[in-house]
MIKEGU-366580 format. One record per residue (C-alpha): residue in three letters; x, y, z; residue number from 0. Coordinates in pm, whole numbers, plus 50000, padded with zeros to 5 digits. Example, Ala and Ser with C-alpha at 12.3 -4.5 7.8 and 13.67 -1.06 7.14 Angstrom:
% MIKEGU-366580
> residu	u	v	w	num
> Ala	51230	49550	50780	0
> Ser	51367	49894	50714	1
END
This chain:
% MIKEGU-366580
> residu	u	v	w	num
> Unk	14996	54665	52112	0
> Unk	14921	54976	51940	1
> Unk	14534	54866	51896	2
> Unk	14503	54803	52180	3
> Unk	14250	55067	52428	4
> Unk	14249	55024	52756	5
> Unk	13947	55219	52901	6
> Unk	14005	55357	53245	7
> Unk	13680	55581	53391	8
> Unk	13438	55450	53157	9
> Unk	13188	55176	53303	10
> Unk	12921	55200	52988	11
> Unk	12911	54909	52803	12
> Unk	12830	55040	52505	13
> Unk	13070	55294	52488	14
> Unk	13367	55058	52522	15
> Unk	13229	54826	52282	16
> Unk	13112	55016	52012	17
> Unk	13476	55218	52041	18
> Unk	13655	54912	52064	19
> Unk	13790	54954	52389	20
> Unk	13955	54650	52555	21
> Unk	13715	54436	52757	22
> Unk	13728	54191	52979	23
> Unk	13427	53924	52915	24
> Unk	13212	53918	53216	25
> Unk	12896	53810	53028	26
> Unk	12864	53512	53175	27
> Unk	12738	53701	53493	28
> Unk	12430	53717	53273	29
> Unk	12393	53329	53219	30
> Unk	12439	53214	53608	31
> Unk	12203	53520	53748	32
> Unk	11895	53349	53493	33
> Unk	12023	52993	53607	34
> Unk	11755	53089	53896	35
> Unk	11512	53335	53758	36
> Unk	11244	53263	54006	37
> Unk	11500	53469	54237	38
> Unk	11308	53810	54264	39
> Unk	11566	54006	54397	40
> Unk	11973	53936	54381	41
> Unk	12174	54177	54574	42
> Unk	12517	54162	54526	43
> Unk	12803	54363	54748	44
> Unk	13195	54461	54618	45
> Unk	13360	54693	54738	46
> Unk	13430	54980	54511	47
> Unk	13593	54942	54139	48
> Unk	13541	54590	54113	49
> Unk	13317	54657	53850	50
> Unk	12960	54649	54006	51
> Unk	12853	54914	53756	52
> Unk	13020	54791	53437	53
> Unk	12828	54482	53538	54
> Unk	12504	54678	53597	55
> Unk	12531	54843	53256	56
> Unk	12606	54559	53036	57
> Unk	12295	54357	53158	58
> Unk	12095	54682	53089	59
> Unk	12218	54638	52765	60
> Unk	12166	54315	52726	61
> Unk	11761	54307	52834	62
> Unk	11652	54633	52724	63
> Unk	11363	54619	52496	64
> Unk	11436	54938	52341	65
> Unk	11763	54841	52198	66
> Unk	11937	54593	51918	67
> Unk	12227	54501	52131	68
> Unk	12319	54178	51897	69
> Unk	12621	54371	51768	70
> Unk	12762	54457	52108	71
> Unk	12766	54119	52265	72
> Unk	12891	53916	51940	73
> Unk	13179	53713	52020	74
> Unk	13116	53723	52391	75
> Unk	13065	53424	52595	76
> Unk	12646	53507	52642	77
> Unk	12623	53484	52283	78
> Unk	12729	53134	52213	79
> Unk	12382	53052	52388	80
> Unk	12186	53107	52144	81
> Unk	11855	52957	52323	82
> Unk	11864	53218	52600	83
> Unk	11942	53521	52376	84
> Unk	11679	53465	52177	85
> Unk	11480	53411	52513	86
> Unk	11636	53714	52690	87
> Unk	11766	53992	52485	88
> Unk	11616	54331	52427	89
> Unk	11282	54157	52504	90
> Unk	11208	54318	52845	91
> Unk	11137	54675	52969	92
> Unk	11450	54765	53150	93
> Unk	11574	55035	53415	94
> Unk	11874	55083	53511	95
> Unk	11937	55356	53731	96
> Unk	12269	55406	54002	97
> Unk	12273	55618	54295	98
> Unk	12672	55664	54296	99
> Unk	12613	56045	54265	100
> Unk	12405	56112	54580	101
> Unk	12552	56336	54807	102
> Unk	12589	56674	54982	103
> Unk	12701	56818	55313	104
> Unk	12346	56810	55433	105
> Unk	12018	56632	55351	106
> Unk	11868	56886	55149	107
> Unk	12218	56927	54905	108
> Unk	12149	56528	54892	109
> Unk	11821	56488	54821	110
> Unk	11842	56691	54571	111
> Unk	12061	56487	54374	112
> Unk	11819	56170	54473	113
> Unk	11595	56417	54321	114
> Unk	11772	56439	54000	115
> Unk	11893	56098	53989	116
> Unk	11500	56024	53954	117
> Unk	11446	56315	53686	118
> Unk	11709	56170	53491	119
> Unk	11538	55845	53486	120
> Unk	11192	56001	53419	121
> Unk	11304	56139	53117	122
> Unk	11432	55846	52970	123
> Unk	11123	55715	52967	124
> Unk	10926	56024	52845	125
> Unk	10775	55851	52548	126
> Unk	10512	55668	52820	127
> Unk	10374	56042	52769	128
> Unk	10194	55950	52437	129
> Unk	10099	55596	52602	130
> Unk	09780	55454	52570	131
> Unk	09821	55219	52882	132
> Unk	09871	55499	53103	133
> Unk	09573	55640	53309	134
> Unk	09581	56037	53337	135
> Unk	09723	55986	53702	136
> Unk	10026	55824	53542	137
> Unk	10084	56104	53267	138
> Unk	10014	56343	53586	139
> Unk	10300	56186	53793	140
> Unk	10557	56196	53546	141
> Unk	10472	56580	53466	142
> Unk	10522	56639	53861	143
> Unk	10821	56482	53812	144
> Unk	10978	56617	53522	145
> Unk	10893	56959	53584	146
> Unk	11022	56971	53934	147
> Unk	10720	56985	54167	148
> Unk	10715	56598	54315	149
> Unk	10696	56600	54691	150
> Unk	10934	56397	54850	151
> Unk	10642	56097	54913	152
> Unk	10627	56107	54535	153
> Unk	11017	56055	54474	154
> Unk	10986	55726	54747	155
> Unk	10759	55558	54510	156
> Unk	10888	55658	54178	157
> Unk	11066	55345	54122	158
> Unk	10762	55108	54216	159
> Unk	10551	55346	53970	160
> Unk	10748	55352	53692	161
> Unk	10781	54990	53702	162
> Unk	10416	54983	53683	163
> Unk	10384	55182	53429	164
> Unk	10650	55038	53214	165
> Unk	10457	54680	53266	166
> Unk	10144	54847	53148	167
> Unk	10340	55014	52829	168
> Unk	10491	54696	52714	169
> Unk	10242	54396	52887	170
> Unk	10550	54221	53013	171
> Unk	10756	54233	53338	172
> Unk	10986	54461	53371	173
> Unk	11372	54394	53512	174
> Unk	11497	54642	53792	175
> Unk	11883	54743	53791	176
> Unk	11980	54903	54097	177
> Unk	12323	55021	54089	178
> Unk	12492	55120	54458	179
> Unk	12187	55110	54674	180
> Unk	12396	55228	54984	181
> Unk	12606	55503	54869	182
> Unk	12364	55764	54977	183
> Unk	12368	55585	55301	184
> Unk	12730	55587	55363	185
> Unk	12763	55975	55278	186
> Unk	12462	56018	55481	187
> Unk	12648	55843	55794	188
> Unk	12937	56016	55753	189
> Unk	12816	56398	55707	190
> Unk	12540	56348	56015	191
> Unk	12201	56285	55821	192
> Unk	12139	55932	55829	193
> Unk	11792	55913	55935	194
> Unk	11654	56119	55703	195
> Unk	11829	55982	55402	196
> Unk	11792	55634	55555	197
> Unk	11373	55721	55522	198
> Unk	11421	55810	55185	199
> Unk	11569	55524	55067	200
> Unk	11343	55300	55217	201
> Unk	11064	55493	55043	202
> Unk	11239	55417	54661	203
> Unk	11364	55070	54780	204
> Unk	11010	54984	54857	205
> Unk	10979	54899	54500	206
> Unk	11109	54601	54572	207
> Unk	10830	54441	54798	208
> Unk	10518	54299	54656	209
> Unk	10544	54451	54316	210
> Unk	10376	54243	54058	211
> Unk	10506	54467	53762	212
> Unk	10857	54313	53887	213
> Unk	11008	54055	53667	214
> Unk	11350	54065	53935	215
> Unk	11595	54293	53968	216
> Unk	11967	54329	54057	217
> Unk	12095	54553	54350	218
> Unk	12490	54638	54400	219
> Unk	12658	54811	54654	220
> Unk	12920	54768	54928	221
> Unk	12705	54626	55253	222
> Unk	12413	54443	55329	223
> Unk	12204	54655	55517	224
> Unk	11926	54465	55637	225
> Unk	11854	54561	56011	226
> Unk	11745	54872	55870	227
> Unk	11439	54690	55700	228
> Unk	11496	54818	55316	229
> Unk	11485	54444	55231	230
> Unk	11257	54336	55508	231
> Unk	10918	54189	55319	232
> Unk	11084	54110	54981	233
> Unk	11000	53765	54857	234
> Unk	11273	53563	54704	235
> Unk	11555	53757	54808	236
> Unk	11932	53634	54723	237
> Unk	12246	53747	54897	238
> Unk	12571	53764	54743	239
> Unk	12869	53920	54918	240
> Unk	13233	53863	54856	241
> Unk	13265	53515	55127	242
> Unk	12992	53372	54837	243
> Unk	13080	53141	54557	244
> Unk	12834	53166	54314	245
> Unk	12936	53522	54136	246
> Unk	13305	53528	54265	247
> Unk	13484	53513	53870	248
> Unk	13232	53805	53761	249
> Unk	13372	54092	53976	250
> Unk	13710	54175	53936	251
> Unk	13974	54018	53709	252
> Unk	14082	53630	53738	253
> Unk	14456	53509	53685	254
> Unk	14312	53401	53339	255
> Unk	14171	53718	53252	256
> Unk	14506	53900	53355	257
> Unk	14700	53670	53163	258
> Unk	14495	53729	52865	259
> Unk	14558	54106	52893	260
> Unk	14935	54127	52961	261
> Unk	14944	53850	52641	262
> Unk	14731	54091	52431	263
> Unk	14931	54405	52512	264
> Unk	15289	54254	52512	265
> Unk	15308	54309	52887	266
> Unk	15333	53964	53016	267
> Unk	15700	54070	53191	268
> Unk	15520	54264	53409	269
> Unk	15306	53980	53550	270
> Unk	15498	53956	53939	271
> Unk	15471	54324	53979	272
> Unk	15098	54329	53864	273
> Unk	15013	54081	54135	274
> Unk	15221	54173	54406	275
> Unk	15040	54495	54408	276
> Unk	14678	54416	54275	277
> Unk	14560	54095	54343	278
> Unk	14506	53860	54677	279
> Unk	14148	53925	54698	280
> Unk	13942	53612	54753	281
> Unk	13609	53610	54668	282
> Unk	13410	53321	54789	283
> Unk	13701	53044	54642	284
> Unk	13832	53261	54352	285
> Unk	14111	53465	54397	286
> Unk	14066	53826	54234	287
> Unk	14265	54098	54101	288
> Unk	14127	54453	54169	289
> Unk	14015	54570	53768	290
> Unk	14060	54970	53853	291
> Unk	14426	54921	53940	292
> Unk	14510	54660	53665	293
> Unk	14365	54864	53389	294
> Unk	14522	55195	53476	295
> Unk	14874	55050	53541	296
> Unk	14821	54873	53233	297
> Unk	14729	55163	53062	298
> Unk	15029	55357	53190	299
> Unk	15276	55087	53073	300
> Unk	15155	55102	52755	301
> Unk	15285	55454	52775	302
> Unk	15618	55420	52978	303
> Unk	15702	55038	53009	304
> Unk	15920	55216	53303	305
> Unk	15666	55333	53540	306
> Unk	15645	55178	53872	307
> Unk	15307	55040	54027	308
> Unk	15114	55287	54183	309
> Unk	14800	55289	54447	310
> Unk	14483	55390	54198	311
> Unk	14244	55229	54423	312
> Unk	14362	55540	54685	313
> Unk	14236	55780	54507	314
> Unk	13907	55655	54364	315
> Unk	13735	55750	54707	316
> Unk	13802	55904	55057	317
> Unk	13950	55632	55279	318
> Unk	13786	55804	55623	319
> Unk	13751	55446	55717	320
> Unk	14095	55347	55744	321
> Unk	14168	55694	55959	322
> Unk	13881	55624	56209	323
> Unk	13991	55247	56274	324
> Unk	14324	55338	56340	325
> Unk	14264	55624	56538	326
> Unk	14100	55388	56800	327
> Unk	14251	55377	57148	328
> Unk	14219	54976	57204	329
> Unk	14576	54863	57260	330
> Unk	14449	54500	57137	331
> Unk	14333	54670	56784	332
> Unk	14659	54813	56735	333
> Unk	14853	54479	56819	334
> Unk	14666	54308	56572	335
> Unk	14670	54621	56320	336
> Unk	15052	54593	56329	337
> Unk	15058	54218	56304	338
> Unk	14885	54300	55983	339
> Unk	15104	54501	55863	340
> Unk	15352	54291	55949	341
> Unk	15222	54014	55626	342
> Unk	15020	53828	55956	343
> Unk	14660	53744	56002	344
> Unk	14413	53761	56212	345
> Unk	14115	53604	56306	346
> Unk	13825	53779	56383	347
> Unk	13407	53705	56386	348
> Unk	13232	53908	56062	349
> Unk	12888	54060	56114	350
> Unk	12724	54021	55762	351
> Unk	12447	54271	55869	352
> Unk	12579	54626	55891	353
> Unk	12411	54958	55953	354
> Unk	12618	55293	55828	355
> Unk	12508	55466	56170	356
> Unk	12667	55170	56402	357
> Unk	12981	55068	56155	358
> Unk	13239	55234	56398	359
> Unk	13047	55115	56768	360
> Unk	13239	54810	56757	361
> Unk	13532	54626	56704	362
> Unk	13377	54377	56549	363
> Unk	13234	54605	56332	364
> Unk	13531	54797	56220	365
> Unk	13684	54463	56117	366
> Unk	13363	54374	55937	367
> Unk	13376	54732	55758	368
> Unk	13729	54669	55642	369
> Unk	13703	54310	55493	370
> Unk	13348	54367	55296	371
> Unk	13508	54732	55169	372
> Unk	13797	54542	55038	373
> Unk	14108	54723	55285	374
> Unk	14134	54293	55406	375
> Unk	14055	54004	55257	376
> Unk	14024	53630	55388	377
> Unk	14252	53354	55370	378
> Unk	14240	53039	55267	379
> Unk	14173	52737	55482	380
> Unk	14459	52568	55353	381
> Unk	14685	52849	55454	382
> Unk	14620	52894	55769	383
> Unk	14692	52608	56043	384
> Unk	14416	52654	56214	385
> Unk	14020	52657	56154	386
> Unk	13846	52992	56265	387
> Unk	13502	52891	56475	388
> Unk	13164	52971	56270	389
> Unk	13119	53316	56190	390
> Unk	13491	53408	56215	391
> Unk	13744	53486	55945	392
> Unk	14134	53447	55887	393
> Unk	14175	53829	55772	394
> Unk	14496	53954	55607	395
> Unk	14614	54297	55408	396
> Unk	14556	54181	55012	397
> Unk	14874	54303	54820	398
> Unk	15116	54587	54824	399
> Unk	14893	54887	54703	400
> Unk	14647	54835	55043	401
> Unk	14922	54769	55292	402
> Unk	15083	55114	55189	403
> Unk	14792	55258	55172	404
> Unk	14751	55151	55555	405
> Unk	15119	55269	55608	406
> Unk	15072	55593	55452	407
> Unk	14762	55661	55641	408
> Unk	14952	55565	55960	409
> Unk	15195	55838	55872	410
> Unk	14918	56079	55806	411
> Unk	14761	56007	56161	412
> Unk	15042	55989	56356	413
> Unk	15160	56323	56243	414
> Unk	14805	56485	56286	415
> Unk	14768	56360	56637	416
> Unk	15134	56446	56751	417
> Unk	15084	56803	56647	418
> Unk	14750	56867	56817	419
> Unk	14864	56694	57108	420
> Unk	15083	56896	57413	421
> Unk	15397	56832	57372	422
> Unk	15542	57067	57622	423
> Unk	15735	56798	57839	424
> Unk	15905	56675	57541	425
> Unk	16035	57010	57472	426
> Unk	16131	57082	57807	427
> Unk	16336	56804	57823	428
> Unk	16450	56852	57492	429
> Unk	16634	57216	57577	430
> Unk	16693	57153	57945	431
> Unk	16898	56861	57816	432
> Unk	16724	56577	58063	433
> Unk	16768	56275	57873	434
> Unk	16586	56050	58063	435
> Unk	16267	56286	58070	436
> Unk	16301	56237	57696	437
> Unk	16328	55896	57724	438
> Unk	16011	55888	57908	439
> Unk	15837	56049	57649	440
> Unk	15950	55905	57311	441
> Unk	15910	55545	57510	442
> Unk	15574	55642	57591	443
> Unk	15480	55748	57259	444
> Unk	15614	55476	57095	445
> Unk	15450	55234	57280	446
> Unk	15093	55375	57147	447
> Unk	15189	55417	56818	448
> Unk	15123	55167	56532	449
> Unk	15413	55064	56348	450
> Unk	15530	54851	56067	451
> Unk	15708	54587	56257	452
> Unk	15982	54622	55951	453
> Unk	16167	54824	56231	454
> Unk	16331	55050	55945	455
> Unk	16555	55330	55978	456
> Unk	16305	55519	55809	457
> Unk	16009	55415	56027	458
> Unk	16174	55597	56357	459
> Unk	16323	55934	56155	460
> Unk	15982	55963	56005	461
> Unk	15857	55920	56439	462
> Unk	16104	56142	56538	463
> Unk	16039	56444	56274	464
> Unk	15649	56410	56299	465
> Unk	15712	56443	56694	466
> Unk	15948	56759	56685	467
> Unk	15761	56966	56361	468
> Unk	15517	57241	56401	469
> Unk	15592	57391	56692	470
> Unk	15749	57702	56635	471
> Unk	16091	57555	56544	472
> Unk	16287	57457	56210	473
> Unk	16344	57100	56153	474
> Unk	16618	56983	55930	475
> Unk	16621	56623	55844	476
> Unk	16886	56424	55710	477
> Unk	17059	56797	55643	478
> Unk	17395	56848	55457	479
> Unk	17596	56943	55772	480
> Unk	17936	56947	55895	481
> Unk	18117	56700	55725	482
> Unk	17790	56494	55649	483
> Unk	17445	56515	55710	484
> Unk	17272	56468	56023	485
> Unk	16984	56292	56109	486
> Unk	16789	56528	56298	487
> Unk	16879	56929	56392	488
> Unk	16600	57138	56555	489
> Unk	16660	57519	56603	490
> Unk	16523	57749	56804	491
> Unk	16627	58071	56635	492
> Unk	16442	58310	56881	493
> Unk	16597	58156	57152	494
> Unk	16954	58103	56948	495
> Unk	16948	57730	57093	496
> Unk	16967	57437	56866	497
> Unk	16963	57024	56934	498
> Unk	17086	56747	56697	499
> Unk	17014	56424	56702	500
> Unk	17155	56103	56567	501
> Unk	16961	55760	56594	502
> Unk	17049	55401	56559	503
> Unk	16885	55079	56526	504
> Unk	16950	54791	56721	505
> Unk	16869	54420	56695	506
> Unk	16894	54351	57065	507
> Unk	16820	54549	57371	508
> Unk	17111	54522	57527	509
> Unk	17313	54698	57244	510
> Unk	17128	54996	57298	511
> Unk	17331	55218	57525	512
> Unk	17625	55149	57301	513
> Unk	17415	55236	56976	514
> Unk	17393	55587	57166	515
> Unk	17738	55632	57235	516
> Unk	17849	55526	56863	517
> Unk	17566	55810	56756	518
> Unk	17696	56038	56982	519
> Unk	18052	55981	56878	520
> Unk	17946	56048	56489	521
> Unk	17782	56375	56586	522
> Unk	18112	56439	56749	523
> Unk	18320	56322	56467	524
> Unk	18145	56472	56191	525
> Unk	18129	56773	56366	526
> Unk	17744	56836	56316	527
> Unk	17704	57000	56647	528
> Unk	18045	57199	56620	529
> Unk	17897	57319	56271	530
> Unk	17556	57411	56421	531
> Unk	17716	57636	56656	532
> Unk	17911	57820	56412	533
> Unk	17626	57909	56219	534
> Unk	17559	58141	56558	535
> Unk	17301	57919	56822	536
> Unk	17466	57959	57148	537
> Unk	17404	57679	57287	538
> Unk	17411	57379	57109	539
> Unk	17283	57000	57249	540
> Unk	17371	56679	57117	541
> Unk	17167	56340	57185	542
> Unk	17166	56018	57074	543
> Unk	16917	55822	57089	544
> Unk	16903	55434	56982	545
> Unk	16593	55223	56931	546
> Unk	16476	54882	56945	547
> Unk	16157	54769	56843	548
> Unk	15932	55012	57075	549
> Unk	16183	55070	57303	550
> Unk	16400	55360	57278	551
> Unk	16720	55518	57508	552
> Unk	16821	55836	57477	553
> Unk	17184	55975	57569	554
> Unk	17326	56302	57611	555
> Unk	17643	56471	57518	556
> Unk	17789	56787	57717	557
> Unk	17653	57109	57532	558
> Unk	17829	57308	57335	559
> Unk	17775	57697	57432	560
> Unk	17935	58023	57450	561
END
C-alpha cells in the first residue's frame, strides 16, 4: 500500500507513467478507435472528469512521431499487439492541443487565451522553422504567430495550416487531437458572447473539412453541437456520446477496474461506500464509476482509512446548470425534480443536438443538458417496467455524491430566493400573532418549493430558518433555552418582541392539529417562551406549527407580555 501513488490533478500520460503513478489501463481505447481508421473524424462527448483528456494525452503519446514511447506503454494492454504498434506508434506527426483553458468575462479576455492556446501549440512545433518543405509563406505564418501579430482570420485557420505543414515536414498524414472542443462555447453562453466565440471556433474547427493533410482526428467534449454547423461538411464523421456502446469501458472506471484498485491498495472494505457514492453511470450498456471521485477518495483513505465520502465532482466546476433548472417556475419540472430526488425516474425525450445559446429554452432541453453533463444518467431496460417511446429516456440521479449535490443546491436556492423575495405578510402575521395568515403563507411556500420527499425533521427547520433569516432579526435555531433547546426563536430586539416556534412531523393529516398542541405544550413545559421573556422582550409569542408532507398548520398560544 505504501507504493502505491494515486495521481489526482494530473491527466499527462507521461507524467504518471514515467513517476509511477497508479493507472488505470485505458489503452485499449487506442485499439477499437483504429478498428475503423477510414473514420476521419471521431467525436466523443463525457461529461467532465471522466477522463476525456487523460485519454487525449495518452494517444498523443502513443502516435507522436517525435517520441520513443515503447517504455511508457510496456505492460499495457496496446502493447500485447505487437502488429499495430509497430504499425502505429510514434510513426505519425501528431497534435494534440485542448481548449479547457478558454475563457474570460468577455470575448476579448477569451480570445485571448484561444490566442495563446494556439501560440502554445506554434511553438511546439518551432523546428518547421529550419524546414525545407515549408514555402516562405509558411515560415511567415508561424512568425505572425509566434510573435503576436496574427489577425484573428489567421488564428481560424491555424489548425488546418499547421496540419499542412506538418504533412509537408514529415510526407505522411498527420493525426488531429482535439481536446474539449466546446468549452469555449459553454463559457461563451454563459458570460453573453456566444456569437462571437461561436465564429471563432468555427474558423479553427474548419480544419476538419476537406483537409487532405488529415490522417483523422479525435474531438472530446461535453455536447454535440451540430446545428451550429462546426461539423457540417466533414466526411466520415463518427458520433460517440454516453447512450453509445462502442467506447463505453474507456471513460470512467468499470467494476473491474475498481476492484483492481481497492485490491492493490488494501481498500477492498471500502467497496459499498465507493459505489454508493460514485458509480451508477451507464454508458451505452456499461455501467461506470466517475474516475475524479474514486481516485481522490482513494487517495484520502490511503491517508485516513476514517474519512467519509465526499462530493469531488462539486468542486471540479461551477454547477450554474443545476441552479438555473431548478430555479424554473414549471410546477410539472419540480414534481418530477422531487420524484428524483426521491430514488424515482423519469422518462423524458433527449435532444442529441444541443446549442449552448438555446440549452435553457426548453424543458426538453434542460433534461437533455443534465443527462449528457452527467447530473442523470439512464436506466436500464430491465429495470424499468416499462419501455420509453424512441427518442426518450428512463432518467434517474446516479449515486449519493449527485443527489446531494442536487439537495445542497436546493438549499442554496431556496434560501437565495426567500431572502430577495417580500416577505412582509409573513412577518406581519408573524408579530400580530394571526396564525392562520401564517398558515397561508408557509402553505403557499411550501407548495412551490422542491423538496426531498424524505419528509425529515431537518428538511422543514432548514424551510423554516431560510424563511425567517435576513431580515433585520436574530434567529436562533435549535438554541440551548429554558430547560432545553428550542426549535426556532426569532427576536426583534428593536422592537423588544420575540416568537418561538416548535414544529412537528406528522405521518397523517389528520394528526396535525394535535402535533401543534403537543408543540405548543413543550414550549410551555420547557419553559422556552417563559425564558425568552426573562431575558427582557416584552412580549413574547409562541406557535406551533406541525407539517405533513407540503401541508403545514400553524397554532397559536396566548402571548406572554408585560
Amino acid at each position: 500500500m505504501e507504493n502505491v501513488n494515486i495521481p489526482v490533478g494530473t491527466s499527462d500520460f507521461t507524467e504518471i507513467r514515467q513517476k509511477n503513478y497508479y493507472y488505470v489501463d485505458k489503452t485499449g481505447l487506442i485499439e477499437e478507435l483504429l478498428r475503423t481508421s477510414a473514420t476521419k473524424v471521431t467525436l466523443i462527448t463525457r461529461p467532465r472528469r471522466f477522463g476525456k483528456t487523460l485519454g487525449m494525452s495518452m494517444m498523443a503519446d502513443f502516435f507522436d512521431i517525435r517520441k520513443d514511447s515503447g517504455a511508457l506503454f510496456e505492460g499495457l494492454s496496446v502493447s500485447k499487439n505487437q502488429e499495430l504498434c509497430k504499425t502505429w506508434m510514434n510513426q505519425y506527426p501528431t497534435v494534440f492541443v485542448s481548449f479547457r483553458n478558454v475563457d474570460g468575462l468577455d470575448f476579448q479576455q477569451a480570445y485571448a487565451k484561444l490566442y495563446s492556446t494556439i501560440e502554445d501549440l506554434y511553438n511546439e512545433h518551432l523546428y518547421l522553422m529550419k524546414s525545407t518543405e515549408l514555402n516562405p509563406n509558411d515560415l511567415r505564418f508561424i512568425q505572425n504567430i509566434t510573435e503576436e501579430t496574427a489577425a484573428q482570420v489567421h488564428i481560424e485557420n491555424s489548425l488546418l495550416r499547421l496540419t499542412r505543414m506538418l504533412s509537408a515536414h514529415y510526407g505522411k498524414p498527420v493525426i488531429l487531437l482535439i481536446d474539449e472542443y466546446d468549452v469555449p462555447l459553454a463559457k461563451a453562453s454563459a458570460k453573453g458572447y456566444y456569437r462571437e466565440m461561436l465564429s471563432a471556433i468555427r474558423g479553427v474547427m474548419s480544419v476538419l473539412k476537406d483537409n487532405p493533410a488529415l490522417g483523422f482526428a479525435v474531438v472530446t467534449g461535453c455536447l454535440q453541437i451540430v446545428k451550429e454547423s462546426i461539423f457540417t461538411g466533414t466526411n466520415n464523421f463518427v458520433t460517440d456520446t454516453i447512450s453509445d456502446g462502442r467506447l463505453d469501458e474507456y471513460f470512467g472506471f468499470t467494476q473491474e477496474d475498481v476492484d483492481r484498485l481497492l485490491f492493490d491498495t488494501e481498500l477492498s472494505g471500502h467497496e459499498d461506500e465507493i459505489r454508493e457514492w460514485y458509480n451508477g453511470y451507464l454508458f451505452g450498456k456499461c455501467s461506470v464509476y466517475c474516475p475524479w471521485d474514486v481516485m481522490n477518495h482513494v487517495r484520502n483513505l490511503l491517508l485516513d482509512p476514517s474519512v467519509p465520502p465526499a462530493s469531488y465532482w462539486e468542486h471540479t466546476s461551477h454547477n450554474d446548470v443545476i441552479y438555473q433548472f431548478i430555479s424554473t417556475t414549471e410546477a410539472d419540472v419540480n414534481d418530477k425534480f422531487e420524484t428524483l430526488l426521491a430514488g424515482g425516474y423519469i422518462i423524458e425525450p433527449i435532444e442529441p443536438h444541443l446549442t449552448y445559446d438555446i440549452l435553457h429554452s426548453s424543458e426538453r432541453n434542460i433534461w437533455t443538458l443534465l443527462y449528457f453533463t452527467g447530473y442523470l444518467t439512464k436506466m436500464r431496460p430491465e429495470d424499468i417496467p416499462e419501455t420509453p417511446a424512441d427518442g426518450n429516456l428512463a432518467l434517474t440521479i446516479p449515486n449519493a455524491e449527485i443527489r446531494k449535490l442536487f439537495q445542497k443546491s436546493v438549499n442554496e436556492w431556496f434560501l437565495a430566493k426567500t431572502q430577495a423575495s417580500d416577505r412582509s405578510e409573513l412577518f406581519d402575521a408573524l408579530w400580530s400573532g394571526d396564525a392562520k395568515r401564517l398558515q397561508n403563507f408557509l402553505d403557499d411556500t411550501l407548495f412551490d418549493t422542491i423538496s426531498y420527499h424524505d419528509y425529515q425533521e431537518s428538511f422543514y427547520h432548514a424551510f423554516l430558518a431560510g424563511l425567517l433569516s435576513r431580515k433585520g432579526y436574530k434567529v436562533e435555531s435549535n438554541y440551548e433555552n429554558g430547560l432545553g433547546r428550542s426549535d426556532i426563536v426569532i427576536k426583534d430586539r428593536k422592537n423588544r418582541r420575540a416568537a418561538v416556534i416548535e414544529t412537528k412531523i406528522t405521518d397523517a393529516e389528520s394528526k396535525m392539529t394535535a402535533a401543534c398542541e403537543d408543540a405548543l405544550k413543550q414550549i410551555e413545559e420547557k419553559q422556552y417562551a417563559v425564558s425568552v421573556r426573562r431575558a427582557g422582550y416584552r412580549q413574547v409569542i409562541s406557535y406551533g406549527i406541525a407539517f405533513y408532507q407540503k401541508q403545514c398548520r400553524v397554532k397559536k398560544s396566548p402571548s406572554l407580555s408585560y
